[in-house]
Backbone as JSON, one array per atom type, in Angstrom:
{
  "sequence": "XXXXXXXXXXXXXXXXXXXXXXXXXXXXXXXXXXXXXXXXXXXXXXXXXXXXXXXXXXXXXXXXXXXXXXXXXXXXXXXXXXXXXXXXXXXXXXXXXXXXXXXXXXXX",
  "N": [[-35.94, 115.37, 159.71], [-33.31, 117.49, 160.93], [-31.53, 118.23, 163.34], [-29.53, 120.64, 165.15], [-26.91, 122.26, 167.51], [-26.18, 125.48, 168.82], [-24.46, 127.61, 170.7], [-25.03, 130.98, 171.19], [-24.62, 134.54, 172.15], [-25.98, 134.7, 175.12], [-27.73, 132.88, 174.88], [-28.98, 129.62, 174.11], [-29.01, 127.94, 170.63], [-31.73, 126.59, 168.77], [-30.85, 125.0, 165.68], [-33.52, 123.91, 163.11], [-33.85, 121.83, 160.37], [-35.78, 121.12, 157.41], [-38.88, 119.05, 157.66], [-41.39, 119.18, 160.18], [-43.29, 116.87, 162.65], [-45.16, 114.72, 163.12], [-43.75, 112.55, 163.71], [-41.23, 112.83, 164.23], [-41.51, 115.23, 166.01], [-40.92, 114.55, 168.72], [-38.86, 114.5, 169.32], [-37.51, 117.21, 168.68], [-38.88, 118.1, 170.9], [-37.74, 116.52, 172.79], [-34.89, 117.9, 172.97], [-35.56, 120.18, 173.4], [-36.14, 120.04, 176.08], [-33.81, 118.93, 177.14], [-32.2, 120.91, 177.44], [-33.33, 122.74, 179.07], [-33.38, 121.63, 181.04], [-30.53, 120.99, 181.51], [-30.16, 123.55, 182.83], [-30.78, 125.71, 181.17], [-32.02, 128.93, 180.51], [-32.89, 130.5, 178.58], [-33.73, 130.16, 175.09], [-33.55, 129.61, 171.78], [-35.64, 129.13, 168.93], [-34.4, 127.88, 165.77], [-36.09, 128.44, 162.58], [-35.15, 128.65, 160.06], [-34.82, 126.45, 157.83], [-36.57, 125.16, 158.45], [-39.2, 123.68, 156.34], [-41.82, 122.7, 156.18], [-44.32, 122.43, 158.36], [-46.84, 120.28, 161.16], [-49.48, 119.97, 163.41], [-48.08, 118.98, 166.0], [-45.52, 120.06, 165.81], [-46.16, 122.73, 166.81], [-47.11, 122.17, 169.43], [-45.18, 121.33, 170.59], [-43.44, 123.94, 170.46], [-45.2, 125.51, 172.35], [-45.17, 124.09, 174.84], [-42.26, 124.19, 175.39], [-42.71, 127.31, 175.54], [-43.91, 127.55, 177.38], [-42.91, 126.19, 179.7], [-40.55, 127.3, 179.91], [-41.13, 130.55, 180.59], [-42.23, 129.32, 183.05], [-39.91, 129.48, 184.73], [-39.08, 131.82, 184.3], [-37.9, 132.37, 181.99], [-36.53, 132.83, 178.84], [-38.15, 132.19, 175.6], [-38.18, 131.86, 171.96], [-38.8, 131.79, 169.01], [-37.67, 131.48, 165.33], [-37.03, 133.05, 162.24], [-39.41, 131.81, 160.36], [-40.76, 130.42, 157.6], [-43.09, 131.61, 155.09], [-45.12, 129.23, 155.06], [-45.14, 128.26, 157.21], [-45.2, 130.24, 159.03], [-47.77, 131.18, 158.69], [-49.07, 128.83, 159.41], [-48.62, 129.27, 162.05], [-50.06, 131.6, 162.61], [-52.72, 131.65, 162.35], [-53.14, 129.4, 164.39], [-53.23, 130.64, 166.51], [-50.9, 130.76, 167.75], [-49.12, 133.11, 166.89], [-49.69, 135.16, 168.87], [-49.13, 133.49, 171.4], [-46.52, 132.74, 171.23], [-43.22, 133.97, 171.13], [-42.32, 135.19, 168.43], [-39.3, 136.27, 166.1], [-38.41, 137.88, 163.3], [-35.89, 137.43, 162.08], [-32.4, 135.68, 163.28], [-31.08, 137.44, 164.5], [-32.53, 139.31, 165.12], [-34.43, 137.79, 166.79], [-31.51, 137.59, 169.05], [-31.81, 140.35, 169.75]],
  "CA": [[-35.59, 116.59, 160.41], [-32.25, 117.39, 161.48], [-31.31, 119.09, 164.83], [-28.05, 121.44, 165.56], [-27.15, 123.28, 168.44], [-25.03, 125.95, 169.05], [-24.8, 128.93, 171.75], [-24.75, 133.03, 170.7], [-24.51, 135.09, 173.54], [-26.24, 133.67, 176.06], [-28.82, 131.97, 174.06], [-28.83, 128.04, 173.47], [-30.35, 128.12, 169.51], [-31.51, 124.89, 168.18], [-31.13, 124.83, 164.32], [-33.59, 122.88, 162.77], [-33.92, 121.61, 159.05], [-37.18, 119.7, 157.13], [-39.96, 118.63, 158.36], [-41.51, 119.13, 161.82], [-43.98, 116.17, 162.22], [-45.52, 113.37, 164.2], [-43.08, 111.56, 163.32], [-40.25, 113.59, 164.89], [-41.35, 116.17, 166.99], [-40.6, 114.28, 170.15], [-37.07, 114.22, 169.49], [-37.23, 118.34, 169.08], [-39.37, 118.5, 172.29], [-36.34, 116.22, 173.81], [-33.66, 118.5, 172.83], [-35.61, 121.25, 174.39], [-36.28, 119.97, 177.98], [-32.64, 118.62, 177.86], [-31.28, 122.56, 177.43], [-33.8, 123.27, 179.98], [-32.93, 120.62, 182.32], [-29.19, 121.38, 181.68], [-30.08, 125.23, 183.28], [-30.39, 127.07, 179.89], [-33.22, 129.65, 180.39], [-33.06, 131.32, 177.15], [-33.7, 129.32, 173.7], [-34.2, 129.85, 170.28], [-35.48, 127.91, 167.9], [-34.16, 129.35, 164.17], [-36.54, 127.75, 161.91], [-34.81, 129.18, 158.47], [-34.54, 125.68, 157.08], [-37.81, 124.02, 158.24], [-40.42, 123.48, 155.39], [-43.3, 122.25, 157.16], [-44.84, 121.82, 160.43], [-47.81, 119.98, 161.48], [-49.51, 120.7, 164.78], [-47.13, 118.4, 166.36], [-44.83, 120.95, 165.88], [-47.19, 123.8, 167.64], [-47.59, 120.96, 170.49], [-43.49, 121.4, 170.99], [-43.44, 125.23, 170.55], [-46.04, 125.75, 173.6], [-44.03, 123.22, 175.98], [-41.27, 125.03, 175.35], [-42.45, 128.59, 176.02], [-44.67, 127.27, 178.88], [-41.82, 125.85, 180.76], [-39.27, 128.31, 179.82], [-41.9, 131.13, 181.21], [-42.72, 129.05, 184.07], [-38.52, 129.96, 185.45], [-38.73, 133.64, 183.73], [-37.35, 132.22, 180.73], [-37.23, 132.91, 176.78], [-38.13, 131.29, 174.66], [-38.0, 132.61, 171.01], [-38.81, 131.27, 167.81], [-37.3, 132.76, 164.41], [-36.92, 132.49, 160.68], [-40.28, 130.98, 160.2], [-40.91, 131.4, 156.49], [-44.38, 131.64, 155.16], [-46.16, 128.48, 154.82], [-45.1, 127.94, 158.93], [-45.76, 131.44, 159.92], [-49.32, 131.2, 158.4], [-49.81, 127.63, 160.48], [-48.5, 130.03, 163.56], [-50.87, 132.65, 162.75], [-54.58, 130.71, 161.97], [-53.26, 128.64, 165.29], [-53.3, 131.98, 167.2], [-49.51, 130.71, 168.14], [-48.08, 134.37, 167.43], [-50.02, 135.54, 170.07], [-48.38, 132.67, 172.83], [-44.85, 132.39, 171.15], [-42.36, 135.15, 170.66], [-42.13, 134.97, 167.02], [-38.96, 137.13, 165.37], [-38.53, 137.71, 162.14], [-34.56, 136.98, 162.28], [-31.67, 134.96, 164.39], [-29.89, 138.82, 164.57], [-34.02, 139.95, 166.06], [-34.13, 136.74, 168.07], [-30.53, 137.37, 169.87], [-31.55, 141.45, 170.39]],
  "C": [[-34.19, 116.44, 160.98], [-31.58, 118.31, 162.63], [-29.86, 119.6, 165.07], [-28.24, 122.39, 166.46], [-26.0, 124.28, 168.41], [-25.34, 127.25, 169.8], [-24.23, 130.3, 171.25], [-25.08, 133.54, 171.72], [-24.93, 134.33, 174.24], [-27.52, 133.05, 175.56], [-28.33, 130.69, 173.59], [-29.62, 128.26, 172.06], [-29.42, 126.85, 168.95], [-31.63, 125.41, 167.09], [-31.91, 123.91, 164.19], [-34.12, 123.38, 161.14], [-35.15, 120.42, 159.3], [-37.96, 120.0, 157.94], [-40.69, 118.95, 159.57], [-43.24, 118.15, 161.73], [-44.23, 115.25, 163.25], [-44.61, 112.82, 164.64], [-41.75, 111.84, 164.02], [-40.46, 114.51, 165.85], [-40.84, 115.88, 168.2], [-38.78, 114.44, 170.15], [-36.67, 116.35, 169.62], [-37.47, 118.54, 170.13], [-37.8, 117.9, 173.36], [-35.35, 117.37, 174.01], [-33.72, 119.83, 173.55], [-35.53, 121.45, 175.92], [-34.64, 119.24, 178.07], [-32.25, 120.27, 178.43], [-31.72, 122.75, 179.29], [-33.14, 122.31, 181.27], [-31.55, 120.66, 182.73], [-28.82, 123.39, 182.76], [-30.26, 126.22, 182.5], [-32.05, 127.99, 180.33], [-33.5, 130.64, 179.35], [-32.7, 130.66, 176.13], [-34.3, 130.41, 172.87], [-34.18, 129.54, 169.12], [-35.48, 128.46, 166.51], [-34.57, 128.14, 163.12], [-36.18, 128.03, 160.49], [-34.93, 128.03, 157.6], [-35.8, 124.79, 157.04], [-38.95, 124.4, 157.04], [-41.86, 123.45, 155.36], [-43.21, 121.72, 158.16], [-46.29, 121.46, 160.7], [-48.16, 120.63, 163.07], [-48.92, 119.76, 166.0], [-46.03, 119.22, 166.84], [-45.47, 122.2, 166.82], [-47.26, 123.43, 169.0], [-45.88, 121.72, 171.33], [-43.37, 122.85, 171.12], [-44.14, 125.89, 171.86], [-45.6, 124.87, 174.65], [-43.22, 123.99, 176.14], [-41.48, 126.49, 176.23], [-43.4, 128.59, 177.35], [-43.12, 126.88, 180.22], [-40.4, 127.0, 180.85], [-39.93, 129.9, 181.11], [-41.93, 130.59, 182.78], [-41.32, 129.44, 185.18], [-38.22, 131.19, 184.85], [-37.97, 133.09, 182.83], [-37.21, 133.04, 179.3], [-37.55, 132.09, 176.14], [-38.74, 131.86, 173.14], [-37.92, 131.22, 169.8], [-38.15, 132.71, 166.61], [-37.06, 132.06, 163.29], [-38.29, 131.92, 160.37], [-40.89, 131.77, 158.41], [-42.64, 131.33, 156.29], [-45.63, 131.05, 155.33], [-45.91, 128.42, 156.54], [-45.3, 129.14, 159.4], [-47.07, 131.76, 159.5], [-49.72, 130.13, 159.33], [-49.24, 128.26, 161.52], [-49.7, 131.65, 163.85], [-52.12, 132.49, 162.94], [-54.57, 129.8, 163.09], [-53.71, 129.5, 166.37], [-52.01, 131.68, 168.22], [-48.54, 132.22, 168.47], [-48.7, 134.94, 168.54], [-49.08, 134.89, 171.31], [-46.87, 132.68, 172.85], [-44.46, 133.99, 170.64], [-41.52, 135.04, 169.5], [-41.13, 136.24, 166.65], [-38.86, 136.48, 163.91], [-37.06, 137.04, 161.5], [-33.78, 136.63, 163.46], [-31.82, 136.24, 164.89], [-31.27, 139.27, 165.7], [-33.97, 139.39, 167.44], [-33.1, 137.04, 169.28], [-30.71, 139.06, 170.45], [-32.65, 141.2, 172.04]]
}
């Protein structure tokens, strides 16, 4: 998995590529409670490039919009193509996370 950040309006959005997995998720969860810990109260994570996600990944997505929430936050997922927006749907994830369909959705 590979992690990029970069800020659009006032949104911190993490890029990520590959995988999302046991094996890595902690390092996305890091990157999120840094933002947060840095003051950012509006993320969004633009999944266009990830492939697959275990529930590892789901684990990190609900941290996220729990803590973001918990300071009136955002927290926004986007791009999620089909095989990861089916493991966000059968989790009952779109219900908890604010799933768009694009960055351009994400940043309205």
């Amino acid at each position: 998995m590979n992690i990029s950040k970069e800020v659009i309006q006032e949104y911190n959005v993490i890029n990520v590529e590959g995988f999302i997995d046991a094996s890595n998720s902690s390092e996305l969860e890091e990157s999120i409670r840094n933002l947060i810990e840095k003051g950012s109260d509006k993320i969004i994570l633009n999944l266009e490039k990830v492939t697959y996600m275990s529930s590892s990944g789901l684990r990190v997505f609900l941290m996220g919009s729990k803590e973001l929430q918990a300071i009136e936050g955002q927290f926004r997922v986007c791009n999620a193509n089909e095989v990861v927006m089916e493991i966000l749907t059968i989790s009952g994830f779109n219900m908890i996370v604010d799933i768009r369909d694009s960055l351009e959705e994400a940043l309205a």
